[in-house]
VOZAVEX-684187 format. One record per residue (C-alpha): residue in three letters; x, y, z. Coordinates in Angstrom, 3 decimals, decimal comma. Example, Ala and Ser with C-alpha at 12.3 -4.5 7.8 and 13.67 -1.06 7.14 Angstrom:
! VOZAVEX-684187
pt residuo=ALA	px=12,300	py=-4,500	pz=7,800 .
pt residuo=SER	px=13,670	py=-1,060	pz=7,140 .
END
This chain:
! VOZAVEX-684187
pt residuo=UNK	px=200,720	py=132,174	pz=132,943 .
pt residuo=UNK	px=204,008	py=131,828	pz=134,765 .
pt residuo=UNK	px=206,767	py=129,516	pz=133,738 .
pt residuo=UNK	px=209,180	py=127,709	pz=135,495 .
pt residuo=UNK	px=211,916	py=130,239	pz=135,127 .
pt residuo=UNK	px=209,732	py=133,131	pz=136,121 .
pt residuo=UNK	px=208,455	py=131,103	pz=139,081 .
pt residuo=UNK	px=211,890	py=130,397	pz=140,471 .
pt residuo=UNK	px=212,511	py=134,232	pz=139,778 .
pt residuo=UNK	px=209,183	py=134,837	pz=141,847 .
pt residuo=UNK	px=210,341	py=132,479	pz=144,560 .
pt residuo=UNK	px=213,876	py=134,016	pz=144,798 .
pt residuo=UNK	px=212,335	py=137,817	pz=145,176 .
pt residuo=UNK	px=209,722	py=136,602	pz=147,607 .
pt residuo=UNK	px=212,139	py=134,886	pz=149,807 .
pt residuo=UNK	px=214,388	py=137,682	pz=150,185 .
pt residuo=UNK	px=211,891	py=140,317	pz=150,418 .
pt residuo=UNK	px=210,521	py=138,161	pz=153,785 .
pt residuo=UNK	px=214,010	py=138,228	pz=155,038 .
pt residuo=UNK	px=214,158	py=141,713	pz=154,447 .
pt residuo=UNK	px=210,906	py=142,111	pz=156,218 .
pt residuo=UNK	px=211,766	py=140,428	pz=159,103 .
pt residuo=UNK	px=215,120	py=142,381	pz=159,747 .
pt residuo=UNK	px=213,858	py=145,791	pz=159,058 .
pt residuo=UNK	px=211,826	py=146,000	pz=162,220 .
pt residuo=UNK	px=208,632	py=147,918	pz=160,222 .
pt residuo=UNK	px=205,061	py=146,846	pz=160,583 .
pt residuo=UNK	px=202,799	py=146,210	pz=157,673 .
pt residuo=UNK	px=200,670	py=149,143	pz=158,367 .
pt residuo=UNK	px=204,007	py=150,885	pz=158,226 .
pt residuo=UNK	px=204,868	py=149,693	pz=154,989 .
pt residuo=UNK	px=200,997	py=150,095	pz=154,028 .
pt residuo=UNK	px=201,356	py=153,750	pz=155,004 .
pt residuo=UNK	px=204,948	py=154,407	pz=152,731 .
pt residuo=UNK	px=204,062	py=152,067	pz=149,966 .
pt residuo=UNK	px=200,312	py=153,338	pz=149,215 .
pt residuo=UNK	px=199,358	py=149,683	pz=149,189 .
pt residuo=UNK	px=196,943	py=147,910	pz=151,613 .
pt residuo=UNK	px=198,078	py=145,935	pz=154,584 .
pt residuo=UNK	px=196,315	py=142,825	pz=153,072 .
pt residuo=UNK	px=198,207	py=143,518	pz=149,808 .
pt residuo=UNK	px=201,975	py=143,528	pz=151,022 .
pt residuo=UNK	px=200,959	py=140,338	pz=153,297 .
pt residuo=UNK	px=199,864	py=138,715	pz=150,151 .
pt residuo=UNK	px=203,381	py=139,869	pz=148,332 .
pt residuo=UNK	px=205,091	py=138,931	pz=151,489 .
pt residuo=UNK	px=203,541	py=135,601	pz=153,218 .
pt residuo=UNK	px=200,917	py=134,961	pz=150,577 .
pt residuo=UNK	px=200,818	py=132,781	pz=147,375 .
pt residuo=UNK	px=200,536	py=136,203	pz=145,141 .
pt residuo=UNK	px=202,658	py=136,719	pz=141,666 .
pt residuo=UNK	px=203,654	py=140,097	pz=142,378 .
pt residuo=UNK	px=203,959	py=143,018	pz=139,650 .
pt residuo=UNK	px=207,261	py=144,658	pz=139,466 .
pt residuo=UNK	px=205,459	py=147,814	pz=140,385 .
pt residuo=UNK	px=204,314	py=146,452	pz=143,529 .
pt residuo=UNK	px=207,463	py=144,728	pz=144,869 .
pt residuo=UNK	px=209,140	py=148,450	pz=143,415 .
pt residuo=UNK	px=206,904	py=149,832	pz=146,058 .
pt residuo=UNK	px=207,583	py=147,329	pz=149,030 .
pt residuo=UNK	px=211,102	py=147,629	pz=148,490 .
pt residuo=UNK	px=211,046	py=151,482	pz=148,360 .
pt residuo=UNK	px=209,171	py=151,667	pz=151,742 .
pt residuo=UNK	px=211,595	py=149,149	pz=153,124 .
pt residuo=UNK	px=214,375	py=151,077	pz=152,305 .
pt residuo=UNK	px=215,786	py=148,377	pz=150,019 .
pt residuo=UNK	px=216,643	py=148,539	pz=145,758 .
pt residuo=UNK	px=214,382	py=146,240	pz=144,355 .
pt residuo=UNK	px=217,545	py=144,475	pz=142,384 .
pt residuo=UNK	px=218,831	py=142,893	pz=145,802 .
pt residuo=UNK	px=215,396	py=140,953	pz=145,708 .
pt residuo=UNK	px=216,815	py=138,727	pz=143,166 .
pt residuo=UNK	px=219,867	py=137,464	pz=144,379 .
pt residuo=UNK	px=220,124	py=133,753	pz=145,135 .
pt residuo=UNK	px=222,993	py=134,217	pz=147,612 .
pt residuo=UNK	px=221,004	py=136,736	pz=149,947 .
pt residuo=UNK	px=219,445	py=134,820	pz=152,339 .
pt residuo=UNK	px=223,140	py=133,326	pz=153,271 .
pt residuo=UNK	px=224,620	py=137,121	pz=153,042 .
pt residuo=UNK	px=222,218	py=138,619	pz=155,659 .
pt residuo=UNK	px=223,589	py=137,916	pz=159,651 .
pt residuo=UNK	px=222,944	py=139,490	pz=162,492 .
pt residuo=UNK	px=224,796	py=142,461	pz=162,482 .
pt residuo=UNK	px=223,604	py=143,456	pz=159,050 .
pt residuo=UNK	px=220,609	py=142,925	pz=160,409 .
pt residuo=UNK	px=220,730	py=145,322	pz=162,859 .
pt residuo=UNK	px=222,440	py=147,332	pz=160,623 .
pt residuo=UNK	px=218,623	py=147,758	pz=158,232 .
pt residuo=UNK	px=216,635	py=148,195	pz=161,329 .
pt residuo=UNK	px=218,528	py=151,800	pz=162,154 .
pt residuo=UNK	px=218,782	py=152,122	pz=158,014 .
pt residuo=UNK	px=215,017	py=151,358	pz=157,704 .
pt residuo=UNK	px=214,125	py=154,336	pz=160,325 .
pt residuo=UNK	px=215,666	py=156,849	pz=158,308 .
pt residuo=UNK	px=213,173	py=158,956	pz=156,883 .
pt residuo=UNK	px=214,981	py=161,690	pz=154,908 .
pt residuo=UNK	px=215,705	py=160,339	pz=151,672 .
pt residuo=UNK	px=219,013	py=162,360	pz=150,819 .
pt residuo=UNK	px=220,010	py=160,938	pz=154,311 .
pt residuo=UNK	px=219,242	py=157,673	pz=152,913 .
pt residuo=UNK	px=221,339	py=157,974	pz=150,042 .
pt residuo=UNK	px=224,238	py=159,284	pz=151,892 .
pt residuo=UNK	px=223,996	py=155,857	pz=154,319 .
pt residuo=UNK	px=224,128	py=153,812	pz=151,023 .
pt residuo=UNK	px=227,253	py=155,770	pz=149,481 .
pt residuo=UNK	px=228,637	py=155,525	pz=152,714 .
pt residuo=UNK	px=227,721	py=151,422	pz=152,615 .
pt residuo=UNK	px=229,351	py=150,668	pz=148,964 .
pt residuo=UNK	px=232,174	py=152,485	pz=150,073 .
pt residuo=UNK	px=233,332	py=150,560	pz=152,939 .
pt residuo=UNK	px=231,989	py=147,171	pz=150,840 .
pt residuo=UNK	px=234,983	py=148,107	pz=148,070 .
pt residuo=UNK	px=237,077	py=149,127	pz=151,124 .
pt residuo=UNK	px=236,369	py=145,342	pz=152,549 .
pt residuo=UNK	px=237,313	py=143,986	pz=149,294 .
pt residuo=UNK	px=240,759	py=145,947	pz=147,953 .
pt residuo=UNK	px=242,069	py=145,116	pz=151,917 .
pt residuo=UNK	px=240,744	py=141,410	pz=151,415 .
pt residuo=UNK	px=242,801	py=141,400	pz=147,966 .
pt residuo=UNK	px=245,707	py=142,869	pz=149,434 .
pt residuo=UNK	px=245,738	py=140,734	pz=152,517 .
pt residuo=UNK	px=245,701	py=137,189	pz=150,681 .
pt residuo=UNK	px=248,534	py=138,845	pz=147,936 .
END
């Protein structure tokens, strides 16, 4: 049984993972094919009244390309705009893994960048 709490949790994850979906440019047979889950699966996760196990949103978010902590941020879905957008579609074709991980070094890097020259610009 699911309560309230865990619902809204649910709700949050399932919300973002659709935005992240929708921006990443891949297919669900393309997900289906990195994931090891059906097509009719993910839909369910992703469009579908379906409780997902962490396991299987895990495995979503690994084919999208995404950690599956972002999933339950509230603020997301105000975060994302276009040119992050565009940003995971070109992230989300990247197959090489180490490649991957470079990208994302490369990411939180220039986010702490963003932030000490936001600090030091309203000082």
């Amino acid at each position: 049984m699911v309560n309230n709490y865990d619902q809204e949790l649910i709700d949050i994850a399932k919300k973002n993972l659709r935005i992240y979906y929708d921006r990443c440019g891949e297919t669900l047979y393309s997900l289906s094919q990195k994931s090891g889950l059906t097509e009719n699966a993910i839909n369910k996760v992703i469009f579908g009244d379906s409780y997902p196990r962490l396991d299987t949103l895990i495995r979503i978010c690994n084919a999208i390309g995404i950690s599956p902590e972002i999933l339950f941020r509230r603020e997301l879905s105000e975060t994302i705009d276009i040119e992050n957008a565009e940003v995971l579609r070109n992230y989300c074709g990247i197959g090489d893994p180490d490649l991957r991980a470079m990208v994302r070094h490369t990411v939180r890097e220039l986010k702490m960048y963003e932030i000490k020259s936001s600090q030091t610009a309203q000082q």
